[in-house]
C-alpha positions as CSV (number, residue, x, y, z in Angstrom):
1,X,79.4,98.5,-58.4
2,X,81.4,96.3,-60.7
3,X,81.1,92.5,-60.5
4,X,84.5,90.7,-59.5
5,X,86.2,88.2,-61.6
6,X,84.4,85.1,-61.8
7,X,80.8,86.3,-59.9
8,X,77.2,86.5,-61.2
9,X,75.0,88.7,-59.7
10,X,72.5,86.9,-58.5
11,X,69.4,88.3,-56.5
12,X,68.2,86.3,-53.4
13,X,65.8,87.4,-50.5
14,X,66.7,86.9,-47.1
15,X,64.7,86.5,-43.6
16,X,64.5,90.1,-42.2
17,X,66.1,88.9,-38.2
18,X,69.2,88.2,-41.0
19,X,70.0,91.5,-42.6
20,X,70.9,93.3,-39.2
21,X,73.1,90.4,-38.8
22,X,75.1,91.2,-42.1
23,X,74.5,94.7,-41.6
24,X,76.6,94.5,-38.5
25,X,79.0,92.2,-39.7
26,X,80.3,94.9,-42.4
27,X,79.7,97.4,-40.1
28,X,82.4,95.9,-38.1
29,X,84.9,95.8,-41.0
30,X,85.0,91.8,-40.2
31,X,83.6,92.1,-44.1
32,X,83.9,94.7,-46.9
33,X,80.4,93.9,-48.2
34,X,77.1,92.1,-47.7
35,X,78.4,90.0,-50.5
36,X,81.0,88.9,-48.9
37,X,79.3,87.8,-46.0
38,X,76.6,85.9,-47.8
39,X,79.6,84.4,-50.0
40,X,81.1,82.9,-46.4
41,X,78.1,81.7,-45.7
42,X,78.0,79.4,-49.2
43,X,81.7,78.4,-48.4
44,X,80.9,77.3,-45.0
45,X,77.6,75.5,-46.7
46,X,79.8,73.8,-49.2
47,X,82.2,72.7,-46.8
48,X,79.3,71.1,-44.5
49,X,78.0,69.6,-47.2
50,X,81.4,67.8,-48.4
51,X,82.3,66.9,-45.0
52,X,78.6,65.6,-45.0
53,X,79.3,63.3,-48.2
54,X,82.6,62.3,-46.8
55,X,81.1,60.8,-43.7
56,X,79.2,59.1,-45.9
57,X,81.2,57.6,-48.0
58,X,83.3,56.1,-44.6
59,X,80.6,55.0,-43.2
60,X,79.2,53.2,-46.5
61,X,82.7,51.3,-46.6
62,X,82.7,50.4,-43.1
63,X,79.2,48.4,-43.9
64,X,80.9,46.9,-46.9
65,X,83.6,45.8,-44.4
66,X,86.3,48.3,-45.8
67,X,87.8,49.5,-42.6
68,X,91.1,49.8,-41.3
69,X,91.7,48.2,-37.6
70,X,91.9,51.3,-35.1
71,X,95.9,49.7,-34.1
72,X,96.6,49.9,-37.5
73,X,95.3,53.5,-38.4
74,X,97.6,54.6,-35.2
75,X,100.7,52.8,-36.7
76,X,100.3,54.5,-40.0
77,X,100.0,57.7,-38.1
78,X,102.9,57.4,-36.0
79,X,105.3,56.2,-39.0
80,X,103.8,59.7,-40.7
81,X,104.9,61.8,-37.6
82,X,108.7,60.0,-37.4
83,X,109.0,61.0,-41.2
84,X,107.7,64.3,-40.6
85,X,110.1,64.8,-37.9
86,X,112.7,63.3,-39.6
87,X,112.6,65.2,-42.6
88,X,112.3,68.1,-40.8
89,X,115.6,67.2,-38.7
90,X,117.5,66.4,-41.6
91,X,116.4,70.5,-43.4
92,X,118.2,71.8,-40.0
């Protein structure tokens, strides 16, 4: 089978109680391939891991006494909402 754009094949073992998993998964079209699945699982991954370094990063300015006051973060968000709506008012 050709590789897609932009992919390496790459050969990786996986724990045996995980392949009926994938397995099924394709088996029940909710993926074309075990590729795919495995490739979901890396983008899930990634985006645990970058929510993981966000968190971080907030909580490492909190310490450095960076925050916002909680009245203040709910004020910005309101005025966000009004210009949404707004905006959205004035396209009608």
């Amino acid at each position: 089978m050709p590789l897609e754009r932009g992919t390496i094949l790459m050969t990786a073992e996986i724990p045996a109680d995980y392949v009926f998993f994938v397995q099924r998964l394709v088996a029940e079209r909710r993926y074309l391939t075990e590729s795919d699945v495995l490739a979901e699982g890396l983008r899930l991954l990634q985006a645990r891991e970058t929510l993981r370094r966000e968190v971080q990063a907030g909580f490492e300015q909190l310490d450095a006494g960076l925050g916002l006051d909680a009245d203040e973060v709910y004020r910005q968000a309101e005025d966000k909402i009004r210009q949404i709506a707004a905006e959205s008012t004035a396209r009608t």
